[in-house]
C-alpha positions as CSV (number, residue, x, y, z in Angstrom):
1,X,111.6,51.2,142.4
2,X,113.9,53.9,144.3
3,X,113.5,52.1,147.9
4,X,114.9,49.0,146.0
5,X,117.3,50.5,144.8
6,X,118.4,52.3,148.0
7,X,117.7,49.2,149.8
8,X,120.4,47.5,147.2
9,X,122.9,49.9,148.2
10,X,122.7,49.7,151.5
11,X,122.9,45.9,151.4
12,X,126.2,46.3,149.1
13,X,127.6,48.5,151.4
14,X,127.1,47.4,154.6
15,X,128.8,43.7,153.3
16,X,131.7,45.5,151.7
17,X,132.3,49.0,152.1
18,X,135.6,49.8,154.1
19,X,139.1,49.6,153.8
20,X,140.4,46.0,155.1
21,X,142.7,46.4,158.2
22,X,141.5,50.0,159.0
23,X,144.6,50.8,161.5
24,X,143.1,52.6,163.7
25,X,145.9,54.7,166.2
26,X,145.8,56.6,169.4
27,X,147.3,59.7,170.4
28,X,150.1,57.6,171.9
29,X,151.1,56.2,168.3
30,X,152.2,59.8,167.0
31,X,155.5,57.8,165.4
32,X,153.1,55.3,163.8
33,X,150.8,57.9,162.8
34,X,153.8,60.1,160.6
35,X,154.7,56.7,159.2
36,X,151.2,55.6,158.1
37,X,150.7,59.0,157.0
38,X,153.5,59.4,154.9
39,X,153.2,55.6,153.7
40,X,149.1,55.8,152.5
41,X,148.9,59.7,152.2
42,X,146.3,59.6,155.3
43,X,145.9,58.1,158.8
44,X,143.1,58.2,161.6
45,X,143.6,58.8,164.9
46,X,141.2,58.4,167.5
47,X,140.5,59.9,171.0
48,X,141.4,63.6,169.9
49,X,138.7,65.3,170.9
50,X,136.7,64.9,174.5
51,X,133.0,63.9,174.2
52,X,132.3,67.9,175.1
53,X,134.4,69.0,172.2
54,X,132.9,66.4,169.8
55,X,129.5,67.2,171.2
56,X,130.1,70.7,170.4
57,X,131.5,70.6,167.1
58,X,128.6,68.3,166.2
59,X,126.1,71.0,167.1
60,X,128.0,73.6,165.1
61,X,128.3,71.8,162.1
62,X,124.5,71.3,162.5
63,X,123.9,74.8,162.9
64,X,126.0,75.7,159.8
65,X,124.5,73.2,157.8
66,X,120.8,74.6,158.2
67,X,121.7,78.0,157.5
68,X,123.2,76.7,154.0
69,X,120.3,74.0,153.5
70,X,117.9,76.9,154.2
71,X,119.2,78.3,150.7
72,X,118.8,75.1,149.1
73,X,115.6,73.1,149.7
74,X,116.0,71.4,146.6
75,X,119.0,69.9,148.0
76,X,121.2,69.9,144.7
77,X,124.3,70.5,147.1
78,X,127.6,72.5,145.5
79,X,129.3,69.3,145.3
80,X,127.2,67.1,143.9
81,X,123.5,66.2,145.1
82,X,123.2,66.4,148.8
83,X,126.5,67.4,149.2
84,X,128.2,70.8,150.3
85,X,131.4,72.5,151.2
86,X,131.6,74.5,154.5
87,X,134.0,76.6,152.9
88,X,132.0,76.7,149.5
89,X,128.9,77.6,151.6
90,X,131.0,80.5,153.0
91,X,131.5,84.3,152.1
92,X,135.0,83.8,153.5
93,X,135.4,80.4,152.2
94,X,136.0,79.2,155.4
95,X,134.8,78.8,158.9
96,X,137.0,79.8,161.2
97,X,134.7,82.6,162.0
98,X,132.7,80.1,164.3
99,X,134.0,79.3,167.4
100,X,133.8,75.2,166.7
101,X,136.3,75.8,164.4
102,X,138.6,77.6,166.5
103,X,138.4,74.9,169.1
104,X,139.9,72.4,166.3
105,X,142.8,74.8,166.2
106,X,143.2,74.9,169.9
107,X,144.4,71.0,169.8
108,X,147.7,70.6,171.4
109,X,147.8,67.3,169.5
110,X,147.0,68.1,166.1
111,X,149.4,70.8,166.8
112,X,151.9,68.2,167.4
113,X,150.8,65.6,164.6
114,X,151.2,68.2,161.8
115,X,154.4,69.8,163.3
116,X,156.1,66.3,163.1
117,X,154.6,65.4,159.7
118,X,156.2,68.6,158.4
119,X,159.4,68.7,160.4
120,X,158.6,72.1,161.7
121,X,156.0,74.1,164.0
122,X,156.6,77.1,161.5
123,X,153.4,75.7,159.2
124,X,150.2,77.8,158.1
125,X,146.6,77.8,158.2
126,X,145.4,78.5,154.9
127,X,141.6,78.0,155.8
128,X,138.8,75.9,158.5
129,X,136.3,74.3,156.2
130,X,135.1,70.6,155.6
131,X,132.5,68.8,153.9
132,X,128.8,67.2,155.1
133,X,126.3,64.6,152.9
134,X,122.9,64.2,153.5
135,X,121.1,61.3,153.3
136,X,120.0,60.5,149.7
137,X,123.3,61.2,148.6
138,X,123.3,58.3,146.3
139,X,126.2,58.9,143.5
140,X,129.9,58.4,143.8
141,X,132.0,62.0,143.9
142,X,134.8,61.5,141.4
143,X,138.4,60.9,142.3
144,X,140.3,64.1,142.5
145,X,143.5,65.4,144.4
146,X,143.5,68.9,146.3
147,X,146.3,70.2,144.4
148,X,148.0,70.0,141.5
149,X,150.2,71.9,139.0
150,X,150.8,74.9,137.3
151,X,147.4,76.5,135.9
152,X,147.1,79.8,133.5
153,X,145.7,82.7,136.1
154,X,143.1,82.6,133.9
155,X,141.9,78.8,135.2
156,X,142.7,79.2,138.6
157,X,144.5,81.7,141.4
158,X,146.2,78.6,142.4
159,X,149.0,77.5,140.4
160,X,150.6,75.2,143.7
161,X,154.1,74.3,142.1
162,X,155.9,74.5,138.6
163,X,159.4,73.2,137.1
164,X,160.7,75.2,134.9
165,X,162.5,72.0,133.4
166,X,159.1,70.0,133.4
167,X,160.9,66.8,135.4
168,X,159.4,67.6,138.6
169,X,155.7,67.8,139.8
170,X,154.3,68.5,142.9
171,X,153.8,64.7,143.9
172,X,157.7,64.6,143.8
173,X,158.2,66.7,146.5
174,X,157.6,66.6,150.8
175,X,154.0,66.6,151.6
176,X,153.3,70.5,150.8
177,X,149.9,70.3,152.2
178,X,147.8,68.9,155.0
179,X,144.4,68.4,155.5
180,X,143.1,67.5,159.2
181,X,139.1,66.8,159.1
182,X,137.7,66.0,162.6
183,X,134.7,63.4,163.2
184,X,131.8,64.8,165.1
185,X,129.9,61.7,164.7
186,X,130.4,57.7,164.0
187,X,131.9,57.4,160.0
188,X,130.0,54.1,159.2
189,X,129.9,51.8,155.9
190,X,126.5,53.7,155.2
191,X,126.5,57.6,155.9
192,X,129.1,58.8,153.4
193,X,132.6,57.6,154.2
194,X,135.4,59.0,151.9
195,X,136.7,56.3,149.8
196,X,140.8,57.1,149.5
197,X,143.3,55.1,147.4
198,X,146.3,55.1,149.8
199,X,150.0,55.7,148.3
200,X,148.7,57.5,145.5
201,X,149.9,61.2,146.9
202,X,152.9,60.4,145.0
203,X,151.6,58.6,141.8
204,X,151.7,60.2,138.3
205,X,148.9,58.1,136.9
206,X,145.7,59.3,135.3
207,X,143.3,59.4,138.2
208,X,140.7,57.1,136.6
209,X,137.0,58.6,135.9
210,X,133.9,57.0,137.8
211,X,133.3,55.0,134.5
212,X,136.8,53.6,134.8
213,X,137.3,53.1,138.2
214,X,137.1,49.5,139.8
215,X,135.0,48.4,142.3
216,X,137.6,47.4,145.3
217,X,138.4,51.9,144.8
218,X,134.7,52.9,145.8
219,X,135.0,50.3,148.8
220,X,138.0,51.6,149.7
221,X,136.3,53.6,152.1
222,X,137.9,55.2,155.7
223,X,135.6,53.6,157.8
224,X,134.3,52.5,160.5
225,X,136.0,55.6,162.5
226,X,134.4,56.8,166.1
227,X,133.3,60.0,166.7
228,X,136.0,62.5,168.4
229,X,138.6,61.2,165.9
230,X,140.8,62.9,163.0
231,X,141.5,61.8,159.6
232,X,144.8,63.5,158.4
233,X,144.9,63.7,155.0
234,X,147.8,64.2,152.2
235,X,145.6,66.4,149.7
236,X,147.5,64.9,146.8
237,X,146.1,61.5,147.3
238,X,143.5,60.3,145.6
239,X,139.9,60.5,147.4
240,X,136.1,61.1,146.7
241,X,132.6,61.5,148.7
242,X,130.9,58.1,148.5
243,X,126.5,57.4,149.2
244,X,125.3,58.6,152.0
245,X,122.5,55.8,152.7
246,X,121.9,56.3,156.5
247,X,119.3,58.4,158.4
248,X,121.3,61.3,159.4
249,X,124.0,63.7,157.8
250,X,127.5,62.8,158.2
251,X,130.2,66.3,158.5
252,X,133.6,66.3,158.3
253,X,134.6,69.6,159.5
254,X,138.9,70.4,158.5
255,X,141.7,72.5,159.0
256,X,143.4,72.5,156.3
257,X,147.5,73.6,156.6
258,X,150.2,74.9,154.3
259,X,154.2,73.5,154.8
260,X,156.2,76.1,155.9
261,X,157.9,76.3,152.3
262,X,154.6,76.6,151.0
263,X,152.2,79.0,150.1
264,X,148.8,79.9,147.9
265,X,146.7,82.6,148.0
266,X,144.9,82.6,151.5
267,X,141.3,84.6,152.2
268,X,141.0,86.3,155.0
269,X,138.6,83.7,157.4
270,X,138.6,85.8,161.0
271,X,138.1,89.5,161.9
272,X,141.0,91.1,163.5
273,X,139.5,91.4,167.1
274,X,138.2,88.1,167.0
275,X,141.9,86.5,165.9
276,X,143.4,88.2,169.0
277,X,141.4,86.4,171.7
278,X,142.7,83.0,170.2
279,X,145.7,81.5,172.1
280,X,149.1,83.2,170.7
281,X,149.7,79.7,169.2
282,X,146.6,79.8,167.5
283,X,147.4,83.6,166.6
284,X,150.5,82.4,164.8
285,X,148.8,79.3,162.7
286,X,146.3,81.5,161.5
287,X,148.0,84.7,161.1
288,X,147.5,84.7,157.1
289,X,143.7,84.1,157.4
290,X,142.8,87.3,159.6
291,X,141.8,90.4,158.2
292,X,143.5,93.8,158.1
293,X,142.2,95.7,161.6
294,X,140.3,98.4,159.4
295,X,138.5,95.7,156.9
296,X,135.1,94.7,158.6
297,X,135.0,90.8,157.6
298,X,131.5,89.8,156.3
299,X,130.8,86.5,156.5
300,X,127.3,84.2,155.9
301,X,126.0,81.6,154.4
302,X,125.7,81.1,150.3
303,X,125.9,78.4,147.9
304,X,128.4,79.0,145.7
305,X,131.1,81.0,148.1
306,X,132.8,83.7,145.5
């Protein structure tokens, strides 16, 4: 009865799944890229990395993800079945300990990208994480946004933006966030695309639970996309992990980046040697994720990073 149902879902998927008109850009199109971007709350751009750094990254992520499976051979995930967080699999909450994440930040063109989106080069790291699905992920993540309002310290270390008036909210303001995951393999109709609901960075709306949600919102999936691509991503928009009904995991490694007028609590991510063999560029973009030279930084794998 499970292989039917499986077989179901691929057949649904593989008929339907994807957004329509998927505008795919190249590095050329960096004007159309800020515009689509700042239009849908996220944009793909193909041909960013080489096949040796997508080849490369692809290995890492493998590597990562079997030292955090190896925890977990009951696969419930720590997003959901079959689904994990690089930086929630992390005692640093991040990655940028391993050197296929320091390659992401050594792109002169995401460099670029995110400078224009923001209007400045003067942005922040704030950690190098990502997501990966395994096969016989079957359920729909729910709809959530990346940031949001104020929270008691008691909920959350996070408390992103408050108006003191209550007439303004966070999705009223410049993009104060930016989310760049790279694609070390093929993002297909079957292995796990994320399903986002473009213009809704800046909507007020209830985002709607899986029970309410329609049925053209879990198609609208970001796919197909090649491998060696980015996906650049407005956190306040919409978005969810989707089933994952294909042979092989599917990883999204990110960098995720903080407006230059914008800032959250940051953990430290790389030991201080280590940060001072990056480039000086590199230096800069991460220079609230390194640790103090005297703090040894301890990093590993874990399921639920604290």
């Amino acid at each position: 009865m499970v292989e039917l149902d499986i077989a179901a879902i691929r057949a649904h998927l593989a008929a339907n799944n994807g957004l329509k008109g998927l505008d795919v850009l190249r590095p050329a199109d960096m004007a159309r890229a800020v515009e689509l971007f700042r239009r849908d709350g996220f944009v793909v751009i193909a041909d960013v990395l080489n096949p040796e750094q997508t080849d490369f990254l692809k290995r890492g992520c493998d590597e990562v993800a079997a030292e955090i499976l190896a925890l977990d051979t009951a696969r419930n995930g720590n997003r959901g079945s079959h689904r994990y967080s690089f930086g929630g699999s992390s005692l640093t909450r991040s990655q940028l300990h391993r050197p296929e994440w320091q390659m992401m930040l050594e792109v002169p063109f995401v460099d670029d990208l995110v400078s224009a989106i923001f209007g400045s080069p003067h942005y922040a790291l704030r950690a190098a994480s990502g997501d990966f699905c395994l096969p016989g992920a079957l359920g729909y993540q729910p709809l959530h946004s990346d940031v949001g309002d104020w929270r008691s310290t008691e909920q959350s270390p996070f408390s992103a933006f408050v108006d003191p008036r209550g007439q303004m909210t966070v999705r009223d303001l410049p993009c104060p966030y930016v989310c760049v995951n790279f694609l070390p393999q093929d993002i297909t109709p079957l292995n796990g695309p994320t399903r986002q609901i473009a213009g809704t960075q800046h909507s007020r709306a209830p985002i709607p639970t899986l029970e309410d949600e329609p049925e053209w919102m879990r198609l609208s999936t970001v796919c197909p996309a090649p491998a060696g691509a980015i996906m650049v991503r407005d956190v306040r928009a919409w978005h969810g992990g989707t089933p994952n009904v294909s042979d092989e995991m599917r990883a999204i490694p990110n960098l995720e980046f903080y407006a230059p007028w914008f800032h959250e609590p940051i953990v430290p991510g790389i030991g201080f040697a280590e940060h001072k063999q990056l480039s000086s560029r590199a230096q800069y973009l991460s220079r609230f994720c390194v640790a103090d030279s005297g703090a040894p930084l301890v990093t590993g794998a874990t399921l639920w990073a604290p």
